[in-house]
C-alpha positions in Angstrom: 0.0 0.0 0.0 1.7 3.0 -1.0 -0.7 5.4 1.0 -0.4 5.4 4.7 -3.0 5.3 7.1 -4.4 8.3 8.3 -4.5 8.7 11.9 -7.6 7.1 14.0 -10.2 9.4 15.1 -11.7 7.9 18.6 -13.7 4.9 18.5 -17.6 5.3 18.7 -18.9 3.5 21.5 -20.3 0.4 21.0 -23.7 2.1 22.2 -23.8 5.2 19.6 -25.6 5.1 16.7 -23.1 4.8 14.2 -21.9 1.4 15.9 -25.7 0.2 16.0 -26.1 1.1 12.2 -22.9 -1.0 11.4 -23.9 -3.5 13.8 -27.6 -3.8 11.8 -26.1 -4.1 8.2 -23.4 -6.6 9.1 -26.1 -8.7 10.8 -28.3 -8.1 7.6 -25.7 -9.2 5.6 -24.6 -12.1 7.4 -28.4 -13.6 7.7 -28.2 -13.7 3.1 -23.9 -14.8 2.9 -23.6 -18.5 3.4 -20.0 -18.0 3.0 -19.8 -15.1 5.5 -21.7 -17.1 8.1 -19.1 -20.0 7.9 -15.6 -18.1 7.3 -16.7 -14.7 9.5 -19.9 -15.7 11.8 -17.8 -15.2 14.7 -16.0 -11.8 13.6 -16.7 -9.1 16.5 -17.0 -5.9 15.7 -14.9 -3.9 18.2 -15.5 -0.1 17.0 -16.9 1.7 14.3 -16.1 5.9 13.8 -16.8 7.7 10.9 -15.7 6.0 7.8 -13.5 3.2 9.8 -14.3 0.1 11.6 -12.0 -2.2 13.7 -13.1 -6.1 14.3 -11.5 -9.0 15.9 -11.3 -12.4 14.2 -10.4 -15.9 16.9 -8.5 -17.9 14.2 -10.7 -21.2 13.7 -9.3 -25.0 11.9 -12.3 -23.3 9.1 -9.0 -20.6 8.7 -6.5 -22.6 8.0 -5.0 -23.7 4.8 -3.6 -27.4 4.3 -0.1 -25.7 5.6 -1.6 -25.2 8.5 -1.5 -21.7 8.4 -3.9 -19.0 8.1 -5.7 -19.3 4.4 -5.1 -16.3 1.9 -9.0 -16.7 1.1 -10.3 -15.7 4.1 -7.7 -12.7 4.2 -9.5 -11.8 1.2 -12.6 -12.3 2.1 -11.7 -9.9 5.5 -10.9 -7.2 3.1 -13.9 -7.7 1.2 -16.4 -7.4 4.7 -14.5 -4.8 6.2 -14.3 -2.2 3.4 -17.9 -3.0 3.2 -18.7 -2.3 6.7 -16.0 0.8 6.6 -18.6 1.8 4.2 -21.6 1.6 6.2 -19.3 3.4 9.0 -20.2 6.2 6.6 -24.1 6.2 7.3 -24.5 3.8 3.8 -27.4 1.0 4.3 -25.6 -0.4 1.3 -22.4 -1.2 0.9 -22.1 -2.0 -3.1 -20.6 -4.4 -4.7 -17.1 -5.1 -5.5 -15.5 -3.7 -8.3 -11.8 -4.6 -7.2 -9.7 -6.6 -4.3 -6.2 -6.1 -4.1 -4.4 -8.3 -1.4 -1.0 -8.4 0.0 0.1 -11.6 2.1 2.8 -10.4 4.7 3.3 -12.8 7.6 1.8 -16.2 8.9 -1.0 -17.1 11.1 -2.4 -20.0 13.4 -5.3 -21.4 14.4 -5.5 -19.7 18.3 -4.2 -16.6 17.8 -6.7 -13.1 17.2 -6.6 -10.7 14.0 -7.6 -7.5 14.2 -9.0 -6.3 11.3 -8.9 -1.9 11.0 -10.7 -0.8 7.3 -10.9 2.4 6.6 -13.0 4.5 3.8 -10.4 6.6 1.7 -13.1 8.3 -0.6 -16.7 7.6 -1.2 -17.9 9.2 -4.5 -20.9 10.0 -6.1 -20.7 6.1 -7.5 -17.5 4.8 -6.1 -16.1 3.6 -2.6 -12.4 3.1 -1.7 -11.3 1.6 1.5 -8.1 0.2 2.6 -7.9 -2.8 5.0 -5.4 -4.2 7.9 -5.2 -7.5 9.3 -3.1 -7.9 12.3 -2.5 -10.1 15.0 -4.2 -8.8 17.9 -1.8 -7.0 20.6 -3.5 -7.5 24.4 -3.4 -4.0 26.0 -3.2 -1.9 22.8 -0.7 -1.4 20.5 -0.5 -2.5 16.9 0.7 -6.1 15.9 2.6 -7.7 12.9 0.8 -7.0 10.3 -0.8 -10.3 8.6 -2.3 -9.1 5.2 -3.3 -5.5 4.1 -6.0 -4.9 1.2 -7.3 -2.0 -0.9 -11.1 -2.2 -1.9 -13.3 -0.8 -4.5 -17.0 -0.7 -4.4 -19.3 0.7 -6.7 -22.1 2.7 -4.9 -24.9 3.9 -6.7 -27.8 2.3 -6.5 -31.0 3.5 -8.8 
């Protein structure tokens, strides 16, 4: 990713309505994605802000590739739920569909360890959304882990 992440505004609380209205599309979502209910029914969202959400993901056998370490589809399949929802972070009832995934593997995972996902929304146009995506492994107490995969997303918007 050549752009870097802008810097975190605070996290909504997980009673505002922002969080609620995330909370409500990903569960709307989830009840019509087969596939999202077996690779990402346990996801959590953790905070949602204006335009960014951050999740955490418990790494699960269903994760794991036949190397025993965490599958590249379901990195990709990450990116492609959390720039949705960092588009709903924006107020959207929609989040489009996908017009492009771009995914960069950087480190292993396991099954046991926690990924914390952080997607952010780097424009959303009058038919176009870009978000960028982060997959880490989850750091107890704060702080940022090794970073496990990191995505770019493009969704097309506009919905007559």
């Amino acid at each position: 990713m050549a752009e870097s992440q802008p810097a975190a505004p605070p996290a909504a609380d997980a009673a505002s309505p922002l969080f609620a209205h995330v909370q409500q599309v990903w569960q709307g979502i989830k009840s019509r994605s087969e596939i999202y209910r077996i690779l990402l029914g346990d996801i959590r969202l953790i905070s949602a802000s204006e335009g960014r959400i951050v999740a955490r993901l418990d790494i699960a056998p269903v994760h794991i590739n036949s190397k025993g370490i965490f599958h590249g589809a379901v990195s990709a399949t990450i990116v492609d739920w959390a720039g949705g929802m960092a588009i709903a972070a924006t107020g959207l009832d929609k989040t489009g569909v996908s017009t492009d995934i771009h995914v960069a593997y950087v480190s292993a995972a396991r099954a046991g360890e926690v990924l914390e996902i952080e997607a952010w929304v780097t424009k959303v146009g009058k038919s176009l959304g870009y978000t960028q995506v982060e997959i880490r492994k989850a750091v107890e107490g704060g702080g940022k882990g090794e970073v496990v995969s990191t995505g770019s997303h493009t969704k097309y918007l506009k919905f007559t």
